[in-house]
C-alpha positions in Angstrom: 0.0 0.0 0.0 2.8 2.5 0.4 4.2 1.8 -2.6 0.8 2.8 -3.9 0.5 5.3 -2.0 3.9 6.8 -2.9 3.6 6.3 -6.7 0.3 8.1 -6.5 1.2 11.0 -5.0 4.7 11.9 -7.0 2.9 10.2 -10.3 -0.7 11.0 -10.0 -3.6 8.6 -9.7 -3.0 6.8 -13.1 -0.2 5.6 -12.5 -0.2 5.0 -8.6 -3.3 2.5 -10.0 -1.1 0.6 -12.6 1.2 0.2 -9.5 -1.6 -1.5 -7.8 -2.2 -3.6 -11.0 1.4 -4.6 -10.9 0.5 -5.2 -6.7 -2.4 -7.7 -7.2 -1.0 -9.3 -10.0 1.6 -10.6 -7.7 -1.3 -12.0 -5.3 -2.7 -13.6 -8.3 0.7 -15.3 -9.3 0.8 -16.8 -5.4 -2.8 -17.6 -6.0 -2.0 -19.5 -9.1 0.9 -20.8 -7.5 -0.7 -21.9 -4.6 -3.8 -23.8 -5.7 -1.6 -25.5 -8.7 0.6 -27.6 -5.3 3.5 -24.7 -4.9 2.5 -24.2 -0.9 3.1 -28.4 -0.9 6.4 -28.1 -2.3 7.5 -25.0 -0.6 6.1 -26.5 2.8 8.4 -29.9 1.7 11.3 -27.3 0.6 11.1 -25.1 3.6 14.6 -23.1 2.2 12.7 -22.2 -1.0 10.5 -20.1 1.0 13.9 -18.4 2.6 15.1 -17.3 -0.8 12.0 -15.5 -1.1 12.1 -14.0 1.9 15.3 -13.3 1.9 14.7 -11.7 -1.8 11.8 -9.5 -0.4 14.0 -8.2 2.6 16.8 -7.6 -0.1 14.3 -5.3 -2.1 12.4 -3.5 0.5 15.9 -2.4 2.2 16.9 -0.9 -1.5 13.6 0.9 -1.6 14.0 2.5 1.7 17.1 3.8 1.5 16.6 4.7 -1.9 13.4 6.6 -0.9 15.6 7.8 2.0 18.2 9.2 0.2 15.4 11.2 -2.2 13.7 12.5 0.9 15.9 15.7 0.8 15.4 16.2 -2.9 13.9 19.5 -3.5 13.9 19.0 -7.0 10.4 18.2 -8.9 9.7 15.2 -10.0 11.3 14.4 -13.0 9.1 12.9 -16.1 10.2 9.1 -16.3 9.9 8.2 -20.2 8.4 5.4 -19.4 6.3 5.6 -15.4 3.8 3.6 -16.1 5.9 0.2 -17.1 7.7 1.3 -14.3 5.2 1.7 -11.8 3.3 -1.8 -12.3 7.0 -3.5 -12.5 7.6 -1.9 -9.3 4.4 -3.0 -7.7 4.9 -6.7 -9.4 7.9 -6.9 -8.2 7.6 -5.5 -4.6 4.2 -7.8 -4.8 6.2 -11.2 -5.3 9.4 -11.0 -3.4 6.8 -9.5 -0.6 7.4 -12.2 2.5 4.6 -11.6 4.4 2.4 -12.2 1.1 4.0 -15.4 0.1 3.3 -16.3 3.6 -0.3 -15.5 3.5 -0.8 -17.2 0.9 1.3 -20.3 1.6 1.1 -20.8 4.7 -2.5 -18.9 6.0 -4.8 -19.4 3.3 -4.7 -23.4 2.9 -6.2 -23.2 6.5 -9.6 -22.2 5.4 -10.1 -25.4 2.8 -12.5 -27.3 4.2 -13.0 -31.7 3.0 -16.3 -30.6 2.4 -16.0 -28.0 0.2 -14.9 -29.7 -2.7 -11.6 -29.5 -4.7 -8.8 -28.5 -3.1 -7.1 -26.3 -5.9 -10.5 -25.1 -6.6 -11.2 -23.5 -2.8 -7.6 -22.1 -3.1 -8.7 -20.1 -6.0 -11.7 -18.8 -4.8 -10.1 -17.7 -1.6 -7.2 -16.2 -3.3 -9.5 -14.4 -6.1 -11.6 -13.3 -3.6 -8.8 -11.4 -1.7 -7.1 -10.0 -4.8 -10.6 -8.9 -5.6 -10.9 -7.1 -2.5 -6.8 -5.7 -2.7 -7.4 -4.4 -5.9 -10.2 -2.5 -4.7 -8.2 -1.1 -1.7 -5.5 -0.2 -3.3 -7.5 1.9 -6.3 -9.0 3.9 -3.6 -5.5 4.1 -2.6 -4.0 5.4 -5.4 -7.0 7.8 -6.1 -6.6 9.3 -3.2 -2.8 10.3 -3.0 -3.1 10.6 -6.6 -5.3 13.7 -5.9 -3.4 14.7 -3.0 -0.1 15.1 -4.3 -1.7 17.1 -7.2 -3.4 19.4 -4.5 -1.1 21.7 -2.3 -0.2 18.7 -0.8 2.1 17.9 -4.1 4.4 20.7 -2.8 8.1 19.9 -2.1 7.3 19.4 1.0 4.9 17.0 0.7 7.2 14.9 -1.8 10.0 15.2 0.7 7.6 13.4 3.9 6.2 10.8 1.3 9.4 9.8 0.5 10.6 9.7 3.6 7.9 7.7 5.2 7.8 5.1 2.7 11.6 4.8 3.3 11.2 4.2 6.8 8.7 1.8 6.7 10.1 0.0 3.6 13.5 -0.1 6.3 11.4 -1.0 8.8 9.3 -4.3 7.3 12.5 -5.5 6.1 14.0 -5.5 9.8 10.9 -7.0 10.9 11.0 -9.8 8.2 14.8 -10.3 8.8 14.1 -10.7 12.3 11.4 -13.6 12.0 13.4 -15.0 9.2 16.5 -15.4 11.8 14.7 -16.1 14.7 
């Protein structure tokens, strides 16, 4: 969401939405992933699911401290020839090397199939569809909203300056978090 939220705002809402396009379609790919038998591999290949976390923490600490080290930029924004590929890459790939997704959808969803409710790969679609569904929507709003607001006063210097930093900080701060599980 701060990714959205930060593309939105320095990009306007446009392209802060193809950054949540780029966002979901990562859930979809662990959707896919999971209902097809990749949570039954990755739970029999338990270090498979450590190169992806470790991948995610990798990326979130370069987005941090490259947001961190924009924060005192006073400069505007400066038109990217090509934002919009780079906004939905950015969101796939923050999306797929995301731990705490792959987790989710590894690990947490496969707990609400039921015997009863029919085909195994089938539930895990529904469940995962149903989420992206509802994380699409989310993030939209999302990047409507700091779309508008960094086009408002808000879109200021200033306001580029906080964004930046904030994102920065808690892009830092997941990855600490996620290290920290992943070596505990």
């Amino acid at each position: 969401m701060l990714y959205v939220g930060t593309t939105g705002a320095q990009r306007g809402p446009s392209v802060g939405a193809l950054a949540a396009i780029g966002v979901v379609l990562g859930g979809v790919c662990y959707t896919l992933t999971t209902a097809i038998g990749v949570s039954a591999a990755m739970a029999a290949h338990p270090a498979l699911l450590t190169v992806i976390r470790g991948a995610g923490i990798v990326y979130l600490i370069f987005l941090g401290v490259r947001l961190w080290l924009r924060a005192r930029d006073t400069s505007p924004a400066p038109p990217v020839s090509n934002a919009t590929g780079e906004a939905f890459r950015g969101g796939l790939i923050i999306s797929l090397t995301n731990p705490q997704l792959a987790i989710f959808f590894l690990a947490f969803l496969p707990q609400f199939i039921t015997p009863a409710g029919g085909a195994v790969w089938l539930q895990l679609l529904m469940l995962g569809l149903t989420f992206n569904c509802c994380s699409l929507a989310v993030n939209l709003i999302n990047a409507t909203l700091t779309g508008h607001l960094g086009r408002a006063q808000l879109g200021g210097v200033r306001f580029r300056q906080v964004m930046r930093a904030v994102a920065g900080t808690a892009f830092l701060a997941l990855a600490v978090k996620s290290a920290w599980s992943l070596i505990r």
